[in-house]
N, C-alpha and C positions, 0 to 999 in steps of 0.2 A: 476430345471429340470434335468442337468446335474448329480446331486448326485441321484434320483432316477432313471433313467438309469441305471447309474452304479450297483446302488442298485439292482435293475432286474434283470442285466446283469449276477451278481454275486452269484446272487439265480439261478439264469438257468444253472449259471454252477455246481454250488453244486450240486443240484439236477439230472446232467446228471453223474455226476461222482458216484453219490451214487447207481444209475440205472445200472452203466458200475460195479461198485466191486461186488453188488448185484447179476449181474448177473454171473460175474466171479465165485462167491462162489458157488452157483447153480450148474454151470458146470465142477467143480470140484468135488463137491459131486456127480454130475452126472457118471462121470468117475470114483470115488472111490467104487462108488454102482457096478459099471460093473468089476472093477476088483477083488474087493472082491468073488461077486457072479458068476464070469467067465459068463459075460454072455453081448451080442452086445448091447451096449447104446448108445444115441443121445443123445445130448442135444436140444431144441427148444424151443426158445425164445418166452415165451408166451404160453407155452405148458405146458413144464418143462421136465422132464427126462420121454425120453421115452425109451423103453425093445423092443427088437425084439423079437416075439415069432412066433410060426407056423403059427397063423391064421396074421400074420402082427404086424408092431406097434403099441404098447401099452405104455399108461401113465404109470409110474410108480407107481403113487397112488391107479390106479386102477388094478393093477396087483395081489394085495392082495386079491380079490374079486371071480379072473378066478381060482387062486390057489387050 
């Protein structure tokens, strides 16, 4: 019983670490996209990178669309 615990314990933490770089990577590209393109970004977890425009915040994915 003690080794699947463990066993668990150590998959939840894999798993929350791979969530934390994941997102780190995101929000970097999130910021690389903003400074390339000069232009105000957010990052939002669960979002993804969002653009400031005139009419408000916008996904980044769907930014391509309003263009």
């Amino acid at each position: 019983m003690k080794a699947a615990k463990a066993s668990l314990l150590a998959t939840g933490a894999v798993l929350v670490l791979a969530v934390t770089a994941m997102s780190a990577a995101n929000w970097a590209g999130c910021a690389w996209y903003g400074y390339q393109t000069d232009r105000t970004t957010r990052y939002a977890f669960g979002v993804g990178c969002m653009v400031k425009m005139p009419s408000g915040w916008r996904p980044r994915s769907e930014l391509r669309t309003e263009q």
